[in-house]
PDB file as gemmi writes it, atoms N, CA and C in Angstrom:
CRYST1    1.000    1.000    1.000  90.00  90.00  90.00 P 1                      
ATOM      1  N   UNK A   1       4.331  13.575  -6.755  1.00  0.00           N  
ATOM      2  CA  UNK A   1       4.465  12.390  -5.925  1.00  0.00           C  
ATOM      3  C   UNK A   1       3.466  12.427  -4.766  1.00  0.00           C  
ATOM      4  N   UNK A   2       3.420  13.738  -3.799  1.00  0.00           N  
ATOM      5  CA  UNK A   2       2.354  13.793  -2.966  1.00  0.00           C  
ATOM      6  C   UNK A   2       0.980  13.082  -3.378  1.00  0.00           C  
ATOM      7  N   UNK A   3       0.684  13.783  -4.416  1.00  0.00           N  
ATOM      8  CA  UNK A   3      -0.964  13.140  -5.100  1.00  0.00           C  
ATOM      9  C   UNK A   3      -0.836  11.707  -5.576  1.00  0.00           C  
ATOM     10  N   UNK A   4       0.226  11.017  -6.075  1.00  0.00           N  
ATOM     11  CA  UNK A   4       0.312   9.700  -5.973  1.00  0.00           C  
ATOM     12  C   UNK A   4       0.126   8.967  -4.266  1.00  0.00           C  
ATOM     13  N   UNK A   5       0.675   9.295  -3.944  1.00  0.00           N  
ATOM     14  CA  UNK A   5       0.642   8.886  -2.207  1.00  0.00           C  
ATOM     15  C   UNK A   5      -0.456   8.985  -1.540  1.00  0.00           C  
ATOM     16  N   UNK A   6      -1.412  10.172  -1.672  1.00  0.00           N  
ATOM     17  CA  UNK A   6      -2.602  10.312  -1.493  1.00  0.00           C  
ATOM     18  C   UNK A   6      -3.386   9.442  -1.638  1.00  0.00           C  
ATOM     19  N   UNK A   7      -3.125   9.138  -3.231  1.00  0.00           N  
ATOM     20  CA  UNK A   7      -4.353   7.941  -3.953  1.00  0.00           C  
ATOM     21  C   UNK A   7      -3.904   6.420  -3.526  1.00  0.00           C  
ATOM     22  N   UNK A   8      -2.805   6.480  -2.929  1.00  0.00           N  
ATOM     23  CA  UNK A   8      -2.248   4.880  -2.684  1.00  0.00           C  
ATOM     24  C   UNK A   8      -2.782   4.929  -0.922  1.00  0.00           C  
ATOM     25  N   UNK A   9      -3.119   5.959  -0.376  1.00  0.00           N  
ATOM     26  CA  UNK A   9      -3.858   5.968   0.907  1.00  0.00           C  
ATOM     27  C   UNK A   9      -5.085   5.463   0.721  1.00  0.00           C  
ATOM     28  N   UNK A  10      -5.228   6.959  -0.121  1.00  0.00           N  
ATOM     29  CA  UNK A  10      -7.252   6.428  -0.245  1.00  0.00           C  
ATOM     30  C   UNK A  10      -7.642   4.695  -0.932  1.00  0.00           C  
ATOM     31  N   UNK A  11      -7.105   4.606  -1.736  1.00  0.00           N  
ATOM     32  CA  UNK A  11      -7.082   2.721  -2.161  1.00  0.00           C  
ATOM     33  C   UNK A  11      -6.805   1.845  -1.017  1.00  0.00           C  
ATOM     34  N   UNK A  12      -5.632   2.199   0.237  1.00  0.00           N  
ATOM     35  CA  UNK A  12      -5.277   0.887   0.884  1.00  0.00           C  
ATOM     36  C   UNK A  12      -6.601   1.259   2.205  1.00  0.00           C  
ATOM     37  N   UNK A  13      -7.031   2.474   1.921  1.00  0.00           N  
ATOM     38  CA  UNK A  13      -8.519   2.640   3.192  1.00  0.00           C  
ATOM     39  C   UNK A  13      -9.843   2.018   2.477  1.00  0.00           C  
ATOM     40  N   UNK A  14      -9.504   1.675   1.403  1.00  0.00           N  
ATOM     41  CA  UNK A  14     -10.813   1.244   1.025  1.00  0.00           C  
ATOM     42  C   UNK A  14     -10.264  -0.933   0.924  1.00  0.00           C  
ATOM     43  N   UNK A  15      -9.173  -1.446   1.304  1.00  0.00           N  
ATOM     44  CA  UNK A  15      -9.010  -2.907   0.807  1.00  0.00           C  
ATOM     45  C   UNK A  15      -7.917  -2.880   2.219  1.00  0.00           C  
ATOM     46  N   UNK A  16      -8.320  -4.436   2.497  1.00  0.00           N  
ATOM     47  CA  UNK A  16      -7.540  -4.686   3.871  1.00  0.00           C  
ATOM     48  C   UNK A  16      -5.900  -4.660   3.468  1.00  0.00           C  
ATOM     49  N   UNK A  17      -5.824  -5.002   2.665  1.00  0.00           N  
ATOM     50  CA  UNK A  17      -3.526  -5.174   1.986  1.00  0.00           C  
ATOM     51  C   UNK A  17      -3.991  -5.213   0.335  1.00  0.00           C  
ATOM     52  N   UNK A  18      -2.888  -4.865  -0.189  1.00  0.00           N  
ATOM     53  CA  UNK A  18      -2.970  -5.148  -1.587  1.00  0.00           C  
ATOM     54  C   UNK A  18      -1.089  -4.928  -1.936  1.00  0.00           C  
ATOM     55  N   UNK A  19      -1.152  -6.024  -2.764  1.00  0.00           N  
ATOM     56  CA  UNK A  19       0.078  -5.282  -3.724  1.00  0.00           C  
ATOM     57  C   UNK A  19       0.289  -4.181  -4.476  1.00  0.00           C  
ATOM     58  N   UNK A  20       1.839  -4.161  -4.492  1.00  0.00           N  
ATOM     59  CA  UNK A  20       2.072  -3.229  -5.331  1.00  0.00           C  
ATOM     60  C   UNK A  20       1.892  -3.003  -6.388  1.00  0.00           C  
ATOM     61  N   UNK A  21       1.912  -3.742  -7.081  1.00  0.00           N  
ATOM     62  CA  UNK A  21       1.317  -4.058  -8.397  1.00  0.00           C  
ATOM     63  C   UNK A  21      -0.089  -4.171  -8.733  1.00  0.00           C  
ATOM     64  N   UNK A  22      -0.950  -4.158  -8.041  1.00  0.00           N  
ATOM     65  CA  UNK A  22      -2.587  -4.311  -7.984  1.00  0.00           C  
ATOM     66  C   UNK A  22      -2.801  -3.094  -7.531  1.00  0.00           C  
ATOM     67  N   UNK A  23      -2.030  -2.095  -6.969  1.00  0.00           N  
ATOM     68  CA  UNK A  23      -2.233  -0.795  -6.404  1.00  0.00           C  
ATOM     69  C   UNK A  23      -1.685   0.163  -8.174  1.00  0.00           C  
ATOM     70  N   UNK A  24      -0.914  -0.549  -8.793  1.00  0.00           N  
ATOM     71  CA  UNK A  24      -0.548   0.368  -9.835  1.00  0.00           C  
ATOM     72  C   UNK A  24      -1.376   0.056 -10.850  1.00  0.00           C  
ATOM     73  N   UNK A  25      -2.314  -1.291 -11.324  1.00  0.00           N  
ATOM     74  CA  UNK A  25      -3.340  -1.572 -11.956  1.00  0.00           C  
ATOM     75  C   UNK A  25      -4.619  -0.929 -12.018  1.00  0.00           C  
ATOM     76  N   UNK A  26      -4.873  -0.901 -10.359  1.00  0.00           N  
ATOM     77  CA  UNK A  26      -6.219   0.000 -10.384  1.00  0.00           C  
ATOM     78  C   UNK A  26      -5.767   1.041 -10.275  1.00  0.00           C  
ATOM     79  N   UNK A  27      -4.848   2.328 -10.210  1.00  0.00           N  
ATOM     80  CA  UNK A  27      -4.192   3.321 -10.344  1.00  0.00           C  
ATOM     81  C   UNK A  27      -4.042   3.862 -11.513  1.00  0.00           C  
ATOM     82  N   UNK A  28      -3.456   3.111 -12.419  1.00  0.00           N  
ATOM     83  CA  UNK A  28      -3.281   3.437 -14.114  1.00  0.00           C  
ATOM     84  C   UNK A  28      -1.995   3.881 -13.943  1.00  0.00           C  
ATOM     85  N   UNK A  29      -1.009   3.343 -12.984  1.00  0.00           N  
ATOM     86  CA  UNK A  29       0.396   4.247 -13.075  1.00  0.00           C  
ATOM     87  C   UNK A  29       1.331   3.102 -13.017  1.00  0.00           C  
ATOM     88  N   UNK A  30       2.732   3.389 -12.936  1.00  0.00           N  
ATOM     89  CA  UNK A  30       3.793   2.403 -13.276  1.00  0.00           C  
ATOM     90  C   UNK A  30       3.938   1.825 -11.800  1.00  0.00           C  
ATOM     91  N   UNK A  31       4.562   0.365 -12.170  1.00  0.00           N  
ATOM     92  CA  UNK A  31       4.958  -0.394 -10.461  1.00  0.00           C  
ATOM     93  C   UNK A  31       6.015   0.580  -9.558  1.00  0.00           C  
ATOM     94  N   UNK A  32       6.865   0.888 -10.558  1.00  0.00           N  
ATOM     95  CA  UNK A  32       7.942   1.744 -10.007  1.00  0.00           C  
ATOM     96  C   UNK A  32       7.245   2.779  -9.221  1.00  0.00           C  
ATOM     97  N   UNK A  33       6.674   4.011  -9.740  1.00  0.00           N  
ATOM     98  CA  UNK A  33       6.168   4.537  -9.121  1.00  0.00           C  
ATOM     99  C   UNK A  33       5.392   4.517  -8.039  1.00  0.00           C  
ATOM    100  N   UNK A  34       4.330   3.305  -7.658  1.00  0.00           N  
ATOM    101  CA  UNK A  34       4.209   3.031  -6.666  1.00  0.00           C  
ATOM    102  C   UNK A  34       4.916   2.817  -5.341  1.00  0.00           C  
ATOM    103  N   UNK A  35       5.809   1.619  -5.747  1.00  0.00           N  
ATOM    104  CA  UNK A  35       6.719   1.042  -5.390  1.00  0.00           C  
ATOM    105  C   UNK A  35       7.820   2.764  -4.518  1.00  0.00           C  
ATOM    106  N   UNK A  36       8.152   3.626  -5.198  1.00  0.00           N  
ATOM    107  CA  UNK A  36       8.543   4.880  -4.441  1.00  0.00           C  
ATOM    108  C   UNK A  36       7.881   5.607  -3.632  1.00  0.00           C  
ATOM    109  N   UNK A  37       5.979   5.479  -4.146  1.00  0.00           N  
ATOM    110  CA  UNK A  37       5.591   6.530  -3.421  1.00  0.00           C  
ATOM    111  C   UNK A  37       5.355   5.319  -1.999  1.00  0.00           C  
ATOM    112  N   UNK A  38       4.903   3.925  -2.070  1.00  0.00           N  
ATOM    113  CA  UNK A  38       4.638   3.444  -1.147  1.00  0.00           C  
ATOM    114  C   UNK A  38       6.302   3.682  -0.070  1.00  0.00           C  
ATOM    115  N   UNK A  39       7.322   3.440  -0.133  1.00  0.00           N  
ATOM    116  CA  UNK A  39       8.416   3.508  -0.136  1.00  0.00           C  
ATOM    117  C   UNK A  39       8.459   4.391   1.081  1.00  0.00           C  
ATOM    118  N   UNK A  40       7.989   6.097   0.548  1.00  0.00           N  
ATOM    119  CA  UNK A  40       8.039   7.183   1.237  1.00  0.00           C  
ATOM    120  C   UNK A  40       6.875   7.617   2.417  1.00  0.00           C  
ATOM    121  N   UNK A  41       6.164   6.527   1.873  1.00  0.00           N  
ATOM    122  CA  UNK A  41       4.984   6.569   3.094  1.00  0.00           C  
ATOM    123  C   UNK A  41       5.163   6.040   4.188  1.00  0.00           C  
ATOM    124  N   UNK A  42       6.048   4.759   3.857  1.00  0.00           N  
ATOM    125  CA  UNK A  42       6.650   4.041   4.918  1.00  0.00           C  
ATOM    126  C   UNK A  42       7.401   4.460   5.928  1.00  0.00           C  
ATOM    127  N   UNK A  43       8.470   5.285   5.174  1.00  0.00           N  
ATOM    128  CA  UNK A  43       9.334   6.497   5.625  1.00  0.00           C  
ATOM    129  C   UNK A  43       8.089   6.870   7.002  1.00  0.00           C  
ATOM    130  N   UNK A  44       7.415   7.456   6.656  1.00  0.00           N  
ATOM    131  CA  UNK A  44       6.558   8.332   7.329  1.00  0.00           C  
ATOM    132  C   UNK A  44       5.833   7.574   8.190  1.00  0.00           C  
ATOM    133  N   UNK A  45       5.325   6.969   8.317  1.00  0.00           N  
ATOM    134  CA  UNK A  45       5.144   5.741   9.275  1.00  0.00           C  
ATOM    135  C   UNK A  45       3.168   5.769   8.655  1.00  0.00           C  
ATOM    136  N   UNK A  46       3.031   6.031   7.389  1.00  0.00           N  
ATOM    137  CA  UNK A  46       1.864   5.944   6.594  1.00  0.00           C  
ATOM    138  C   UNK A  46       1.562   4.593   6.765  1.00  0.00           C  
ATOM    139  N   UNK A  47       2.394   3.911   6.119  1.00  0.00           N  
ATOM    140  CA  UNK A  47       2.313   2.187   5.144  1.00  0.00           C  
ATOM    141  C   UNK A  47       2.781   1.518   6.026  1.00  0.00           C  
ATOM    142  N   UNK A  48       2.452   0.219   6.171  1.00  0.00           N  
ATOM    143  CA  UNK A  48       3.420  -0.505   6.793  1.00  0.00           C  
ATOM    144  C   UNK A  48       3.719  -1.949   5.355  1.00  0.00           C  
ATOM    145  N   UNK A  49       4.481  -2.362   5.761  1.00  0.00           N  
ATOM    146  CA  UNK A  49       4.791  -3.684   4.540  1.00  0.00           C  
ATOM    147  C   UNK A  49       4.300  -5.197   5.054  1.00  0.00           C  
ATOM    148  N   UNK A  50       3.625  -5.857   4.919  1.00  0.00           N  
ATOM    149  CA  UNK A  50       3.576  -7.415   5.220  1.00  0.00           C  
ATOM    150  C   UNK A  50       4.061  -8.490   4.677  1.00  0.00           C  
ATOM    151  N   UNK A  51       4.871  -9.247   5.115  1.00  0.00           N  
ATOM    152  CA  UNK A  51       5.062 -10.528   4.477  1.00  0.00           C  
ATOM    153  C   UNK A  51       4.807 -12.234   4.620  1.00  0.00           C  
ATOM    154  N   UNK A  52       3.293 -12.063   3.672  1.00  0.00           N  
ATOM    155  CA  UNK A  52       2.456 -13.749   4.001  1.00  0.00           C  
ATOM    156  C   UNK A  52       3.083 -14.387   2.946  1.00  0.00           C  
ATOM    157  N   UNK A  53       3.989 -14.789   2.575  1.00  0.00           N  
ATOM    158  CA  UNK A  53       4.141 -15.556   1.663  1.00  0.00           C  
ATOM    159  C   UNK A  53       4.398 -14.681   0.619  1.00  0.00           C  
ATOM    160  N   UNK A  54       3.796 -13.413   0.618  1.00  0.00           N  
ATOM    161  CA  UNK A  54       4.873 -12.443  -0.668  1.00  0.00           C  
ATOM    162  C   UNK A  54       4.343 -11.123   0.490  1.00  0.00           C  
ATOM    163  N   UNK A  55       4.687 -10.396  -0.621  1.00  0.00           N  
ATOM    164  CA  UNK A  55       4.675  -9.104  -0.182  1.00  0.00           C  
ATOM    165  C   UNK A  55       3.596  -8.046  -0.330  1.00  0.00           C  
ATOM    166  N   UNK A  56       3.173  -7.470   1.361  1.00  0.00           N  
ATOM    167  CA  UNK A  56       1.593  -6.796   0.392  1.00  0.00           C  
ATOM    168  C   UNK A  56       2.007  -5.088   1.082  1.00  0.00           C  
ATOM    169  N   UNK A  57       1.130  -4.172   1.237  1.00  0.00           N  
ATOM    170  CA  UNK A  57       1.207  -3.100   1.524  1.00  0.00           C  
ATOM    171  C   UNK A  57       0.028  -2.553   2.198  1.00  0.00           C  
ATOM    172  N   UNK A  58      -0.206  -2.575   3.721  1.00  0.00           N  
ATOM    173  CA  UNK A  58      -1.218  -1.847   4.191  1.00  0.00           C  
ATOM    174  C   UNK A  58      -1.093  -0.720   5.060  1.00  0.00           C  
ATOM    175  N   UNK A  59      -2.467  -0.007   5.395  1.00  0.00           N  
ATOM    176  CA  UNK A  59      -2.249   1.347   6.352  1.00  0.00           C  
ATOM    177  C   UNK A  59      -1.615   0.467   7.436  1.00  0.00           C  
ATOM    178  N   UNK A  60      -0.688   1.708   8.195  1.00  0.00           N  
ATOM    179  CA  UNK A  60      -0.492   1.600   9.414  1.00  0.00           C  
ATOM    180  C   UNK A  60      -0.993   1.166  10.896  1.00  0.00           C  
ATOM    181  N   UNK A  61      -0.708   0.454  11.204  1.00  0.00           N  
ATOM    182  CA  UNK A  61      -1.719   0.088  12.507  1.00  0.00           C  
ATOM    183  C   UNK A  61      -2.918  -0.954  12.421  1.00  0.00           C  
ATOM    184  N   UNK A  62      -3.321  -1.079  10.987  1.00  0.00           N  
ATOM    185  CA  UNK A  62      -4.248  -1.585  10.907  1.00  0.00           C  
ATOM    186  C   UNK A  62      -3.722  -3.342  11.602  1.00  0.00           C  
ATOM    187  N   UNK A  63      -5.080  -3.713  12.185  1.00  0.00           N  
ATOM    188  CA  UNK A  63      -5.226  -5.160  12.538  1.00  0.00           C  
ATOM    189  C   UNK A  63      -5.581  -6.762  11.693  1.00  0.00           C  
ATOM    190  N   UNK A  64      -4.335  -7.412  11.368  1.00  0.00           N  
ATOM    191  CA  UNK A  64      -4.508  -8.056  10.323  1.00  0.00           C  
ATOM    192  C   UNK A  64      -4.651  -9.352  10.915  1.00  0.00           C  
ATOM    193  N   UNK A  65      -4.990  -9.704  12.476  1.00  0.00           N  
ATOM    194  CA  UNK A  65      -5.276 -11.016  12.943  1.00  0.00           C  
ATOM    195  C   UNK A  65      -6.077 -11.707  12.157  1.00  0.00           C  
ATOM    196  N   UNK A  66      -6.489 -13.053  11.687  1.00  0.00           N  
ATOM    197  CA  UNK A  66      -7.338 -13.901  11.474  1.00  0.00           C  
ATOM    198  C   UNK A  66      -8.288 -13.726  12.088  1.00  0.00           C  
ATOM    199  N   UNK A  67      -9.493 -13.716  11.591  1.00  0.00           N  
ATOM    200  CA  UNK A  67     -10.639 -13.710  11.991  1.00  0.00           C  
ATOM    201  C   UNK A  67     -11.140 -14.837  12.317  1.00  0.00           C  
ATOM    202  N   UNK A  68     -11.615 -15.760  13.460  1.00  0.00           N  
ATOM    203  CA  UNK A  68     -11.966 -17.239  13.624  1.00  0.00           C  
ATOM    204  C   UNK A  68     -13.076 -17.025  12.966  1.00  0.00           C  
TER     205      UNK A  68                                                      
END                                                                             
């Protein structure tokens, strides 16, 4: 699970939010599994969750203002 979590870091440092499901696509692994490891990152204050109209998953802290 660690090394899943890892790779769901290194992916959300390389894309401003992504789903869970677009994180398990380019991953090659199940939603579920994501869906836990993102879960436990959150726990940890790794991930944070957004909700625009659905649901996405980015690093922590990051700044998601609109850009004018």
């Amino acid at each position: 699970m660690e090394e899943l979590q890892q790779q769901v870091l290194d992916y959300l440092a390389k894309v401003d939010k992504a789903k869970t499901k677009d994180i398990a696509t380019k991953l090659g692994v199940k939603k579920t599994e994501v869906n836990k490891a993102c879960s436990a990152l959150a726990k940890e204050g790794k991930v944070e969750y957004l909700y625009i109209g659905t649901s996405f998953v980015t690093l922590a802290g990051k700044d998601h203002t609109p850009k004018a």
